[in-house]
OpenMM code with the backbone's topology and positions (N, CA, C; nanometers):
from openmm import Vec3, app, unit

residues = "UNK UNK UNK UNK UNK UNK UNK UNK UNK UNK UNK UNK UNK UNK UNK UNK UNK UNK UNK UNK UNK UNK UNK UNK UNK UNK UNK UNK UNK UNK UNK UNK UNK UNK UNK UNK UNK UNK UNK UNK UNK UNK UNK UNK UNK UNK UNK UNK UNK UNK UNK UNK UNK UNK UNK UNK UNK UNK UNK UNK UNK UNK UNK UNK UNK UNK UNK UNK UNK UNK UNK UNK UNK UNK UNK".split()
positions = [
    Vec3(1.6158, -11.2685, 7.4816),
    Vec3(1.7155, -11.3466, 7.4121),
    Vec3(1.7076, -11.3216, 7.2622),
    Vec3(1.6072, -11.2994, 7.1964),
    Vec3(1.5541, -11.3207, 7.0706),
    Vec3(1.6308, -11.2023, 7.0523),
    Vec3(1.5684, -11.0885, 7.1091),
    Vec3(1.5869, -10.9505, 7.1088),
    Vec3(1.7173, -10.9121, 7.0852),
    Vec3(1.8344, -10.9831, 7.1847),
    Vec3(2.0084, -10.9538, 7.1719),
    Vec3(2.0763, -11.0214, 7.0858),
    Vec3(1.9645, -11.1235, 6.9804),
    Vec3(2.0312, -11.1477, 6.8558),
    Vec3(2.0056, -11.0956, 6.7418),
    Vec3(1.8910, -11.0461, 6.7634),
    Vec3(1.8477, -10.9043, 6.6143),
    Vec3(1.9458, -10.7891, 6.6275),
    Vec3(1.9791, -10.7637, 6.7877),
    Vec3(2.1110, -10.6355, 6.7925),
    Vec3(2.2217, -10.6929, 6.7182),
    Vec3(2.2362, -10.8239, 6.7624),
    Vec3(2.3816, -10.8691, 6.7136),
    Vec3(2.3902, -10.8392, 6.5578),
    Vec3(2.2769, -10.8702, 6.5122),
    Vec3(2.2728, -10.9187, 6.3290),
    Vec3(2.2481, -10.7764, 6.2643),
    Vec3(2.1833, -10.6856, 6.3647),
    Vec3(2.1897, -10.5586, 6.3275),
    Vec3(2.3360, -10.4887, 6.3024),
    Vec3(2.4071, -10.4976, 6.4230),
    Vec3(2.5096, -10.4528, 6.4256),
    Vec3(2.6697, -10.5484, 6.3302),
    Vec3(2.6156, -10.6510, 6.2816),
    Vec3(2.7047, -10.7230, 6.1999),
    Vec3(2.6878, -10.6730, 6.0876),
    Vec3(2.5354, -10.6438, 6.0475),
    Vec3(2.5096, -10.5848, 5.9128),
    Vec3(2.5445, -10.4171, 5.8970),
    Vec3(2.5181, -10.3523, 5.9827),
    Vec3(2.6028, -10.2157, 5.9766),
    Vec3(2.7612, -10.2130, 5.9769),
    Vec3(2.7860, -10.3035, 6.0374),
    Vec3(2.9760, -10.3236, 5.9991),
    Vec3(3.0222, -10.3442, 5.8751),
    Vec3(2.9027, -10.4239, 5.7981),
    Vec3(2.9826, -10.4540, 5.6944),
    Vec3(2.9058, -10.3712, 5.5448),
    Vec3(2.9936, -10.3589, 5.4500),
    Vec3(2.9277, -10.3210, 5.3605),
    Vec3(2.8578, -10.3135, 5.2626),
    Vec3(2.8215, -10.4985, 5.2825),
    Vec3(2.7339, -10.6012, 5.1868),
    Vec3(2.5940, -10.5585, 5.2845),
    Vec3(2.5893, -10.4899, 5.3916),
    Vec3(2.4552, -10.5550, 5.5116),
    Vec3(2.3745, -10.6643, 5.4678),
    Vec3(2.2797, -10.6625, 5.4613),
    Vec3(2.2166, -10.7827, 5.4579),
    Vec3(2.2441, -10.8930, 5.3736),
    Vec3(2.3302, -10.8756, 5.2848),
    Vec3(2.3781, -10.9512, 5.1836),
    Vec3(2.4986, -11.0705, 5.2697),
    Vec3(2.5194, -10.9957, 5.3789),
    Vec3(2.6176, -11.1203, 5.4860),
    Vec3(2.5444, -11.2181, 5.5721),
    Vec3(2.4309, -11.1913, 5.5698),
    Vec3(2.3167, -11.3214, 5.5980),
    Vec3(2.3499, -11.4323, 5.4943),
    Vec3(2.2781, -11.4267, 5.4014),
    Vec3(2.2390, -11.4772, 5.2280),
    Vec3(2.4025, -11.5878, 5.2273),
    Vec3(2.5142, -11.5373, 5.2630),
    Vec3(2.6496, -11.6294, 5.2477),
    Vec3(2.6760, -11.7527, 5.3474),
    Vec3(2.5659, -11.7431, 5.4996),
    Vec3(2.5800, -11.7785, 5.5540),
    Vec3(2.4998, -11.9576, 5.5239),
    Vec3(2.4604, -11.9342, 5.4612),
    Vec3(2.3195, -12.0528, 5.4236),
    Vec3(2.4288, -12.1578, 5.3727),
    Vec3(2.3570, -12.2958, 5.3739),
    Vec3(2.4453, -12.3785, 5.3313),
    Vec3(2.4035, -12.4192, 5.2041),
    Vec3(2.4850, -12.4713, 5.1495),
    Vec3(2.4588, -12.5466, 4.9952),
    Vec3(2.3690, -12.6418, 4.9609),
    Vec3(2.3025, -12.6363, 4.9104),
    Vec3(2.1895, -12.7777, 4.8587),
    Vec3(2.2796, -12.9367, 4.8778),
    Vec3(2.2216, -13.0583, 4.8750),
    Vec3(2.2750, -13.1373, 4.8699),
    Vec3(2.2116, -13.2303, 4.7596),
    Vec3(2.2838, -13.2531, 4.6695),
    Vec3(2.2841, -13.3118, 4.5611),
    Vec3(2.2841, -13.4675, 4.5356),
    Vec3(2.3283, -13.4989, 4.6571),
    Vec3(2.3088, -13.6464, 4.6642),
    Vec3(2.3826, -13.6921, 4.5713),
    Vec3(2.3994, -13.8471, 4.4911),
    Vec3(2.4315, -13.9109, 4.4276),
    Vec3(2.4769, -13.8588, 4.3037),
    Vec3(2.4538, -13.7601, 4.2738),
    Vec3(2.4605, -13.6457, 4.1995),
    Vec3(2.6059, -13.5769, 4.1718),
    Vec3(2.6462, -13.5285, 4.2851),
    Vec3(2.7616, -13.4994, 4.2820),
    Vec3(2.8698, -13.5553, 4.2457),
    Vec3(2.8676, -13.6871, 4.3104),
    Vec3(2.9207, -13.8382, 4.3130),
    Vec3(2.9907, -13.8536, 4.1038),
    Vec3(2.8652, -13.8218, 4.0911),
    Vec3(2.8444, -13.8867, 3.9779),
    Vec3(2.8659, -13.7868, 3.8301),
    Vec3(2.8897, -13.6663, 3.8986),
    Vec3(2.8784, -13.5473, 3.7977),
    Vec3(3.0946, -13.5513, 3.8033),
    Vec3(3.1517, -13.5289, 3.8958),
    Vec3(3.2577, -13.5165, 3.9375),
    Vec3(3.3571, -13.6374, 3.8700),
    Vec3(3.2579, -13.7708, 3.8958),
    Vec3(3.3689, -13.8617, 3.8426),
    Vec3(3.3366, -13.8881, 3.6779),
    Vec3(3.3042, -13.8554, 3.6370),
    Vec3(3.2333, -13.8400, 3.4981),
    Vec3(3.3296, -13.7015, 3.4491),
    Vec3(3.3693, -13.6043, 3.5497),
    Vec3(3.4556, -13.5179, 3.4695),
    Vec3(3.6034, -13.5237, 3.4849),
    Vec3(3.6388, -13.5853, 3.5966),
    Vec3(3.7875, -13.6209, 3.6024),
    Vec3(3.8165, -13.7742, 3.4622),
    Vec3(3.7483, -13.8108, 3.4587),
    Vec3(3.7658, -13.9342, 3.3609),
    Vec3(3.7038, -13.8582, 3.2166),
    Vec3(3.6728, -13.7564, 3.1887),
    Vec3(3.7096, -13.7099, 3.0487),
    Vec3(3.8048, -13.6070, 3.0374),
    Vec3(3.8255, -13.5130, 3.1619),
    Vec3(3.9810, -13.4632, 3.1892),
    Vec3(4.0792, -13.5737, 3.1525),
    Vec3(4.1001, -13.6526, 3.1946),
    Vec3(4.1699, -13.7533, 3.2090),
    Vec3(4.1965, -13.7599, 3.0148),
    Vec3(4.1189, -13.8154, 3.0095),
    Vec3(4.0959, -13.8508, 2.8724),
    Vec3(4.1464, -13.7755, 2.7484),
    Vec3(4.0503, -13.6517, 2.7950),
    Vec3(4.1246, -13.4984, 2.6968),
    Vec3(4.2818, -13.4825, 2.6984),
    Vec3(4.3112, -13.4975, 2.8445),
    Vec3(4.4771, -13.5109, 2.8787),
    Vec3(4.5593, -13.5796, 2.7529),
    Vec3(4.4867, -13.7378, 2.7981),
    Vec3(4.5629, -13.8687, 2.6787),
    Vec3(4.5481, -13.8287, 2.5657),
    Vec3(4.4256, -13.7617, 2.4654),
    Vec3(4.4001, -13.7473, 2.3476),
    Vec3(4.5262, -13.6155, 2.3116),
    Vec3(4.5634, -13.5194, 2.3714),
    Vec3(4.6560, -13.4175, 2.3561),
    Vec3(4.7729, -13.4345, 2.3936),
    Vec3(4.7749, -13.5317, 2.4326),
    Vec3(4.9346, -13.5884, 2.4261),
    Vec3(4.9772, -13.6659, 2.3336),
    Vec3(4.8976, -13.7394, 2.2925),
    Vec3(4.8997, -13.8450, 2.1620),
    Vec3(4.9037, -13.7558, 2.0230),
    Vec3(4.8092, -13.6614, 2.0317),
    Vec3(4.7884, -13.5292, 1.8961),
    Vec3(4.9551, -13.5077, 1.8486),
    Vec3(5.0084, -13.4204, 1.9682),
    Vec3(5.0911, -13.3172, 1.9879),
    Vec3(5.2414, -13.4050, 2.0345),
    Vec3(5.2438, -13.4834, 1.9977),
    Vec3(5.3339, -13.5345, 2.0519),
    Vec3(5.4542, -13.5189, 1.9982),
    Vec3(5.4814, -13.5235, 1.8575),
    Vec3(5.5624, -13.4829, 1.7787),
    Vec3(5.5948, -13.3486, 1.7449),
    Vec3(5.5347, -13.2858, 1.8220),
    Vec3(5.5573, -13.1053, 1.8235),
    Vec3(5.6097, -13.0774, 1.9640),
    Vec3(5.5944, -13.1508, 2.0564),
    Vec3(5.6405, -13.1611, 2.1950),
    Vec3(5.5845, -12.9994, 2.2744),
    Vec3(5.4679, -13.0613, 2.2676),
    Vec3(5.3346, -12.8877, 2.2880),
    Vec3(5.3120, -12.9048, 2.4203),
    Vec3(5.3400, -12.8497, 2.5116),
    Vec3(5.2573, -12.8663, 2.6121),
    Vec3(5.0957, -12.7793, 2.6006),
    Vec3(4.9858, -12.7886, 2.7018),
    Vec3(4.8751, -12.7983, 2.7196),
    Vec3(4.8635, -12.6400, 2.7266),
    Vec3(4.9787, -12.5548, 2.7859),
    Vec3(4.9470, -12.3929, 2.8560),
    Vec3(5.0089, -12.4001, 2.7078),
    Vec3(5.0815, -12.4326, 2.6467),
    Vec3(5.1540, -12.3526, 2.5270),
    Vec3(5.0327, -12.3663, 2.4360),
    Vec3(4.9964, -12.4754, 2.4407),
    Vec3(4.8798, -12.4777, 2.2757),
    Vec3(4.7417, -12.3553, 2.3311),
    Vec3(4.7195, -12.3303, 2.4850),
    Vec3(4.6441, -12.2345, 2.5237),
    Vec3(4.6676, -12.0896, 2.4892),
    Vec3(4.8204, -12.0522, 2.4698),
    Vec3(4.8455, -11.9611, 2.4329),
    Vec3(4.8496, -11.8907, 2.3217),
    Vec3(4.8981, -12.0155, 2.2251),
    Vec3(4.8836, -12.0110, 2.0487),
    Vec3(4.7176, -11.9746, 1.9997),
    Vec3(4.6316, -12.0365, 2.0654),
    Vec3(4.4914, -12.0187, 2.0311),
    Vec3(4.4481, -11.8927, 2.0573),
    Vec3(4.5722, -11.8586, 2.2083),
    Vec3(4.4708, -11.7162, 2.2684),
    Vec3(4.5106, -11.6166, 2.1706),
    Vec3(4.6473, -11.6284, 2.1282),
    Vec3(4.7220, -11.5541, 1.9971),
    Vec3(4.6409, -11.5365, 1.8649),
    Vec3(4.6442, -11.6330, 1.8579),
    Vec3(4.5252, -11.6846, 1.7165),
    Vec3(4.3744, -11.6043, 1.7014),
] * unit.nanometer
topology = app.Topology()
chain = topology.addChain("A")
for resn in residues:
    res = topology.addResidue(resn, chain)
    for name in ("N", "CA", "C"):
        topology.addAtom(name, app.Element.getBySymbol(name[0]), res)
């Protein structure tokens, strides 16, 4: 049994052209716990925020957010 899954993983890794590097993708992600929670809503609420502060700036120039991105990239 052991044996016809080293063929399998053999032969998955010769198919592809990462080989062994298509193991390594298969692994799952750490879990961060409370962490995540807490990293995420902490950045939508200064997104948020940055949003309000550049609308209030620019308001009288009637700028949107991709246009003032573009002027800078110009700049």
């Amino acid at each position: 049994m052991n044996d016809s899954r080293s063929q399998r993983s053999r032969a998955a890794e010769s198919s592809s052209p990462e080989g062994p590097q298509l193991q390594r993708v298969a692994r799952k992600a750490p879990r961060y716990g409370i962490l995540e929670r807490c990293i995420g809503y902490n950045l939508r609420i200064s997104y948020a925020l940055a949003s309000q502060l550049f609308a209030r700036v620019f308001e009288d120039q009637e700028l949107a957010p991709i246009q003032f991105a573009a002027l800078e990239f110009i700049a």
